[in-house]
C-alpha positions in Angstrom: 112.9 83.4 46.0 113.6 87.1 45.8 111.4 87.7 42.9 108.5 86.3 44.6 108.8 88.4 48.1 109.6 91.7 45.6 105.9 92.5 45.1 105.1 92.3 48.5 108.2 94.8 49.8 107.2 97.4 47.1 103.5 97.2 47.7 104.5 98.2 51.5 106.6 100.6 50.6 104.0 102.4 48.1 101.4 102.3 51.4 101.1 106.1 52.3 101.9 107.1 56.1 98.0 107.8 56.7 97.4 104.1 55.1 99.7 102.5 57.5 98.1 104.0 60.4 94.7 103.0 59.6 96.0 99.7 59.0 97.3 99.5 62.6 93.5 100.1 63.8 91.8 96.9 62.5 94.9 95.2 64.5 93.9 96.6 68.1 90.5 95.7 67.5 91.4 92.0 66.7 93.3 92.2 70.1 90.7 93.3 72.3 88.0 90.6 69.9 90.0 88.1 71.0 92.4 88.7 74.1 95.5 88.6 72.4 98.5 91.1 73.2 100.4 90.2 70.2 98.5 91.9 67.4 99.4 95.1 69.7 103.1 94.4 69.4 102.7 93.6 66.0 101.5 97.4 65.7 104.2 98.7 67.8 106.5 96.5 65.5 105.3 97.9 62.3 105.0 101.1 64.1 108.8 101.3 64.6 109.2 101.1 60.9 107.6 104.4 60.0 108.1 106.9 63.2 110.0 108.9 61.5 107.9 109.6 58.4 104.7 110.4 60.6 103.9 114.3 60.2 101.0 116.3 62.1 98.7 116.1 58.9 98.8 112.5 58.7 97.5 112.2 62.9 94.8 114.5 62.2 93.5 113.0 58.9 93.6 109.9 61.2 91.6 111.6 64.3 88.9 113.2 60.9 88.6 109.3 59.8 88.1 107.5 63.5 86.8 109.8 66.0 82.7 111.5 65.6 82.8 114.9 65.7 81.4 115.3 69.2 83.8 112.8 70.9 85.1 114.5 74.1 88.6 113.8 73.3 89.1 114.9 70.1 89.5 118.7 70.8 92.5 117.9 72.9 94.3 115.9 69.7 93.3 118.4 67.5 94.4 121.7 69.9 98.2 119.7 70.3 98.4 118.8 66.6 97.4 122.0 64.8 100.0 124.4 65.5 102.5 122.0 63.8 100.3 121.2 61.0 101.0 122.5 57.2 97.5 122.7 56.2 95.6 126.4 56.1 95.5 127.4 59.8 91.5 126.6 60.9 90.0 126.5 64.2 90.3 123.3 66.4 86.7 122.2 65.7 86.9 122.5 61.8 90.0 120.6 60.6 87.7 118.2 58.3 85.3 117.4 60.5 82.8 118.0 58.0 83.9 115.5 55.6 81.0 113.6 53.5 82.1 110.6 54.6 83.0 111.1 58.2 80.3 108.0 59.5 81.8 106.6 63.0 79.6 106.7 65.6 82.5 105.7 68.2 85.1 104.6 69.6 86.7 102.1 71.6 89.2 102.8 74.4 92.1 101.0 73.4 91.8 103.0 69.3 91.4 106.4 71.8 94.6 105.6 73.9 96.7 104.1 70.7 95.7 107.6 69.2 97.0 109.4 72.3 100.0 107.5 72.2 100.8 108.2 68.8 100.5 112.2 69.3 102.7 111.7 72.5 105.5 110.1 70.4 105.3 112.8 68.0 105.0 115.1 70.3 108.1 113.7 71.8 110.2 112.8 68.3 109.8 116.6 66.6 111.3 117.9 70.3 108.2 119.7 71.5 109.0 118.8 75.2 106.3 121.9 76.5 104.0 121.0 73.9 104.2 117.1 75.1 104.3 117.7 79.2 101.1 119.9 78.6 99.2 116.9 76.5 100.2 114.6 79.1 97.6 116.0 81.5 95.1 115.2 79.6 96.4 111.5 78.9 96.9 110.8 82.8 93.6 111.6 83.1 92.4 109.3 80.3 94.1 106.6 81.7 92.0 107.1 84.9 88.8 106.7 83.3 89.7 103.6 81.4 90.6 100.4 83.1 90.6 97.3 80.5 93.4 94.6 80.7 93.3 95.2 77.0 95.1 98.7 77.4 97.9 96.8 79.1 100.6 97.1 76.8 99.4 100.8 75.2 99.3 102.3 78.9 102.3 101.1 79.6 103.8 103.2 76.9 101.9 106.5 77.5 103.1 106.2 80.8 106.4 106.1 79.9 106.3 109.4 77.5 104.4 110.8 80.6 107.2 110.6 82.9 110.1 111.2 79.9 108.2 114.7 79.5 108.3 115.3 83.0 111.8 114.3 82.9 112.8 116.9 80.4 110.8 119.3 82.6 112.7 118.8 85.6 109.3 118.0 87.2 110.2 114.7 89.0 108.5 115.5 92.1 105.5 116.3 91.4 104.8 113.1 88.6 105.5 110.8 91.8 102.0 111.0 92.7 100.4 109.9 89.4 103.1 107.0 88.9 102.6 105.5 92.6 98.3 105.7 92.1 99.3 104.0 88.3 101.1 101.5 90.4 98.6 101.0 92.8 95.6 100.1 90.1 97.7 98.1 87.8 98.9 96.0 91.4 95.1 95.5 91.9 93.4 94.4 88.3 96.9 92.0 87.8 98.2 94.5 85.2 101.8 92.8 84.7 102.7 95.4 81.7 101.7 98.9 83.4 102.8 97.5 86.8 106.4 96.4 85.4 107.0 99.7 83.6 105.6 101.8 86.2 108.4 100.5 88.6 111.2 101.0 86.9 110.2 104.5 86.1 109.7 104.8 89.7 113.0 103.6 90.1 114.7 106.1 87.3 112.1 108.9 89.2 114.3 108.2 92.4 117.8 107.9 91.7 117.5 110.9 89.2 116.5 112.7 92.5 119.6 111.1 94.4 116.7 109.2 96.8 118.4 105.7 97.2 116.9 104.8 100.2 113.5 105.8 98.7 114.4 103.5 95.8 115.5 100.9 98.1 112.4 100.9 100.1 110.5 100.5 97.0 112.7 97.7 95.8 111.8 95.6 99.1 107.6 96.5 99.3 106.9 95.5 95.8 107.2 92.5 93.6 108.5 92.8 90.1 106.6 91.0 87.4 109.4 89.3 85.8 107.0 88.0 82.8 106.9 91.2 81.3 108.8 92.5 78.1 112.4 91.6 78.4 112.9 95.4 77.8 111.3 96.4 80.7 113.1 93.4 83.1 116.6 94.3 81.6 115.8 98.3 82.6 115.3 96.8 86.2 117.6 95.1 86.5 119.9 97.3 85.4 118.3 100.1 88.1 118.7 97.8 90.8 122.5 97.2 89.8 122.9 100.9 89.8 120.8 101.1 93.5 122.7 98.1 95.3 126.3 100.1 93.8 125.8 102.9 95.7 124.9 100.7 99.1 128.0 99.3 98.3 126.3 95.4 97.3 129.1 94.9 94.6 128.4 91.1 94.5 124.4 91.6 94.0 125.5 94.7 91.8 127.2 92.5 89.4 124.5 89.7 89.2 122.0 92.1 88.5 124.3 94.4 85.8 124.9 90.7 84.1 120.8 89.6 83.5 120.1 93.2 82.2 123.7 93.0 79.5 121.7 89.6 78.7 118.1 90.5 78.4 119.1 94.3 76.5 117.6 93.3 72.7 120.1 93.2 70.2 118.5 96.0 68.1 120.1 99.5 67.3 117.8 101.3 69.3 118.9 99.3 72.1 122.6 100.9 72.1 122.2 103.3 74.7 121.0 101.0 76.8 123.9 98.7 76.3 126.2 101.3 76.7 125.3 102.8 79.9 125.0 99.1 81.4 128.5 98.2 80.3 130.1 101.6 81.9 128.1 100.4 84.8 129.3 96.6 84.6 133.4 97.9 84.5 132.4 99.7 87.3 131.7 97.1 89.3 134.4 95.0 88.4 136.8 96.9 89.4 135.3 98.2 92.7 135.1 94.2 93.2 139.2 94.2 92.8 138.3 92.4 89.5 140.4 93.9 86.1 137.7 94.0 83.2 138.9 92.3 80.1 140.1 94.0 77.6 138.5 93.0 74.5 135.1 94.7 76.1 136.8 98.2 74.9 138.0 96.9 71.6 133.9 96.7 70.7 133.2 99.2 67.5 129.7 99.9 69.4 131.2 100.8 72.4 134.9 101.6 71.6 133.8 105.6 71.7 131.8 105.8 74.7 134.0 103.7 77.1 137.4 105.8 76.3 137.3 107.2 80.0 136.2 104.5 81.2 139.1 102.4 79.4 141.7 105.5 81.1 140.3 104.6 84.8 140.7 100.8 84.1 144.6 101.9 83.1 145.0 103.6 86.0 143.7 101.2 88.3 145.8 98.4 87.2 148.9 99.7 86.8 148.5 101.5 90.1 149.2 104.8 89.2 147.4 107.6 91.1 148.7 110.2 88.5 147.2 108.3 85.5 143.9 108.3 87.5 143.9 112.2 88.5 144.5 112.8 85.1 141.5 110.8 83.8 139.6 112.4 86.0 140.4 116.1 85.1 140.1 115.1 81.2 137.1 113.4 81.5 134.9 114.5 84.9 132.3 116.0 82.7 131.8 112.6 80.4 131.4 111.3 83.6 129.2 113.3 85.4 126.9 113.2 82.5 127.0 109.4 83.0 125.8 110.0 86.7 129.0 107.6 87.2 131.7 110.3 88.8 130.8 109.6 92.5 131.5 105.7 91.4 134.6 106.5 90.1 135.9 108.3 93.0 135.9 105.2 94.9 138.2 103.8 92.8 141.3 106.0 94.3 141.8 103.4 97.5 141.7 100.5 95.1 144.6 102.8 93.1 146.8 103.3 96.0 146.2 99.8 96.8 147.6 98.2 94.0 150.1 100.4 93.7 151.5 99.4 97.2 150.6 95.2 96.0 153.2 95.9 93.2 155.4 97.8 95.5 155.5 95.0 97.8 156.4 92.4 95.4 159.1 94.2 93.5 161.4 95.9 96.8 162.0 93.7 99.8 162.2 96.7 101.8 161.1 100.4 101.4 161.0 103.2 103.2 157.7 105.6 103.7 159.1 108.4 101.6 159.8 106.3 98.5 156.1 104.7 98.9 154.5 108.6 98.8 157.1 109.9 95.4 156.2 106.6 93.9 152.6 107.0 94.4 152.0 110.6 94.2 151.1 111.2 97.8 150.9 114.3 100.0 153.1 112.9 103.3 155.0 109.9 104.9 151.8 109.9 107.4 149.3 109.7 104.7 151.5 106.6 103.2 151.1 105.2 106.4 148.0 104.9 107.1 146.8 103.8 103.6 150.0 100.7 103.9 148.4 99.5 107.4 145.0 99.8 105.6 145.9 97.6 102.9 147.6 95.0 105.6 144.1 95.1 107.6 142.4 94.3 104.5 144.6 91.4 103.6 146.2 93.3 100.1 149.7 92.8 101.0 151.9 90.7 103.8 154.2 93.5 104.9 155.0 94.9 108.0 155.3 98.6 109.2 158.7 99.7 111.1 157.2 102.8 112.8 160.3 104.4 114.1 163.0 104.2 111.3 160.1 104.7 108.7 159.8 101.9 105.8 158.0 99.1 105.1 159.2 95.5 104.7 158.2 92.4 103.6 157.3 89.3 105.2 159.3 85.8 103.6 156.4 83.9 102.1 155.1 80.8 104.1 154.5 77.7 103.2 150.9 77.8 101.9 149.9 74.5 103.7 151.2 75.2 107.2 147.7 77.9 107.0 144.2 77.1 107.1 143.8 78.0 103.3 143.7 74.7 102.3 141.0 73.4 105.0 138.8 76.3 103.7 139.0 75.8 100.2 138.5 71.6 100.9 135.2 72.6 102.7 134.2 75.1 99.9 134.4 72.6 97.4 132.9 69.6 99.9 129.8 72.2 100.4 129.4 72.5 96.7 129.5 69.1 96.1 126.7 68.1 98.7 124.5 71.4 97.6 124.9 70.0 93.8 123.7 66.3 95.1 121.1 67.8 96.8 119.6 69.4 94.2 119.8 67.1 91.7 117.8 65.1 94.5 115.1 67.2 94.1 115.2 67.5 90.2 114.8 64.0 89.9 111.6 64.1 92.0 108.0 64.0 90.2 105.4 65.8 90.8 102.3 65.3 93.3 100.1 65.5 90.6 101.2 62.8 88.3 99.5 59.1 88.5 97.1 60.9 91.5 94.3 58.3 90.3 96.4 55.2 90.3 97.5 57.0 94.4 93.8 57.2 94.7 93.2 53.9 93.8 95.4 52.2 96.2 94.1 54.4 99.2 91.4 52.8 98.6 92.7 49.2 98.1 94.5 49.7 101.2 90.9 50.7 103.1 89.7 48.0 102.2 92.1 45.7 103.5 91.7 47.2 106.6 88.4 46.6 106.4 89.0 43.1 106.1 91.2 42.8 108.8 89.2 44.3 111.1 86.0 42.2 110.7 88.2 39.4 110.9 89.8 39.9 114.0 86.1 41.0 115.5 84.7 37.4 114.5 87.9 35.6 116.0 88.8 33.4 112.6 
């Protein structure tokens, strides 16, 4: 078996860079001959493959062998690809243009945007942030004057390098414009791709910025296409978790970090991703009251990145304050990079609340002073307060002896002489009916199925009446 595929791997592998590329060209075309997206992210596939290998010379050899020399794009690939080119320095208008066999006439479209996309991710691999936020102009404006469902899936890319440049930049502001007019024309010609990605960079444009009620807004107006690339749907998801966290929706938070853990491909390129939703995920489970398990930080791909993470989990369920101030001293900046400190400075309260749970179980009476050595507070009327906060909220069955200062706890009642076991009886009684109910409607068939045979009998039964009628009118 392996003999037989060995020809094949090495004749790939002895392809040139410049071969490849061309070889991606007769591909698009096939896509836009016949409608099909998937020869387009069989490119992008194959495209993945050899990113790192693509040099300057090899994407203007490519621009000398597709474009005609007086195509109106061409001095704006060759004027961002020259100055990081090998070759003998020439003007923009003579790097081989004047080849004998230089024959196209010109162009489609989708070829002119693939091209532009491949300088932007160049542009963007090699570091040349300026070089790539200045090109971009001239791309946004290419994407105006085409408009072909066929350039779905390529815009939707450029678009994305667009606003990464502007990213780099610090020029969030002023891209807002360009992404909500892309947004508006793919909404209108039923561009799922463009209008999908376009969203969630909308979304990353807004909380970079700190506007969450901007992002918020945005998240209620529109309607995500959830058919597009699971990519895209697991980056939106994962955007909306981080949205509804900071509006304090912990339950929604957590539904929505879940689907975009799922939907995250399982490819290396994908760690980042992974990474940042799984800080976000622990998050959330403990701002729920919920301990994350502990084989998530045993992970080899994540062991590294979640070390603070695994220091504030320490802290919150052992209930020591001092472990959490001192995970938050060693590692504020990790976390501030992760745009996750503000997140984790909700965490104190739960802290001091399970500290004073665990205080409550093991002493059957306490006194305020005790409560604030044990848990590193500043005074007996900070202790206080935070102990009748946590008996408001239902965290422990104590009561407060104001004058002689401590803390005692209740004798545990009988659970059944409460309404605990009512409620839970009617949770699982509504469950039950919601589960029969909708397997009700499961079993149902559709309208459409055995409509002649309905159709028939409509008019059976028309008949009849017919029949009946007449008979009546002649008295039989």
């Amino acid at each position: 078996m392996t003999s037989v595929e060995e020809p094949a791997i090495t004749e790939i592998k002895e392809k040139s860079v410049l071969q490849q590329l061309e070889s991606f060209l007769p591909l698009i075309t096939n896509s836009v001959a016949k409608f099909d997206p998937r020869y387009v992210l069989r490119v992008f596939r194959q495209h993945a493959a050899i990113r790192r290998e693509i040099k300057a010379d090899d994407l203007l050899d490519l621009i000398n062998k597709t474009y005609p020399t007086t195509f109106p794009t061409v001095e704006n690939l060759v004027g961002a690809l020259t100055p990081f080119s090998k070759k003998i320095s020439k003007t923009d208008t003579d790097v081989d243009m004047d080849s004998d066999d230089h024959t196209v006439t010109e162009v489609s479209p989708e070829i002119d945007v693939f091209v532009h996309l491949m300088v932007q991710i160049y542009l963007y691999d090699i570091g040349e942030i300026k070089a790539l936020y200045a090109f971009n102009k001239n791309v946004i404006e290419l994407l105006k004057k085409y408009n072909r469902r066929t350039l779905d899936y390529i815009q939707a890319k450029a678009w994305y390098y667009i606003f990464r440049s502007s990213e780099i930049a610090k020029d969030l502001i002023n891209i807002r414009a360009d992404l909500m007019n892309a947004l508006r024309t793919a909404t209108l010609s039923h561009d799922t791709e463009t209008r999908a990605s376009v969203i969630t960079l909308l979304l990353r444009n807004y909380i970079l910025t700190n506007d969450i009620n901007q992002a918020y807004n945005l998240v209620e107006k529109i309607e995500f296409p959830f058919e597009a690339t699971t990519s895209i749907v697991a980056r939106y998801h994962y955007y909306l978790a981080k949205i509804q966290t900071i509006q304090l929706d912990y339950s929604s938070a957590n539904e929505c970090i879940i689907t975009a853990i799922r939907k995250c491909p399982q490819t290396k390129n994908a760690k980042g991703f992974l990474q940042s939703a799984t800080k976000l995920q622990i998050l959330i489970q403990l701002l729920t009251g919920e301990i994350p398990e502990l084989s998530q930080f045993d992970d080899p791909i994540l062991f590294k990145s979640l070390r603070p993470y695994a220091e504030v989990t320490k802290a919150v369920r052992l209930g020591d304050l001092k472990i959490f101030n001192n995970a938050l001293k060693t590692y504020g900046d990790h976390l501030k990079n992760d745009k996750n400190y503000n997140l984790v400075l909700r965490l104190r309260e739960n802290v001091i609340k399970t500290g004073i749970r665990i205080i409550s179980l093991s002493y059957k009476r306490i006194s305020l002073k005790d409560i604030c050595i044990k848990l590193h507070l500043d005074n007996e009327l900070t202790a206080e307060y935070i102990v009748a906060k946590a008996i408001k909220d239902g965290v422990v069955d104590i009561s407060i002896n104001h004058t002689k200062g401590y803390i005692e706890s209740l004798d545990v009642s009988d659970v059944y002489t409460t309404k605990a076991p009512q409620a839970e009886f009617d949770r699982r009684i509504k469950f039950c009916m919601q589960l029969n109910n909708d397997s009700v409607k499961a079993m149902r068939y559709p309208m459409t199925t055995g409509r002649e045979k309905f159709d028939d009998d409509n008019e059976a039964r028309q008949r009849e009446q017919e029949l009946l009628q007449f008979l009546q009118e002649e008295d039989f």
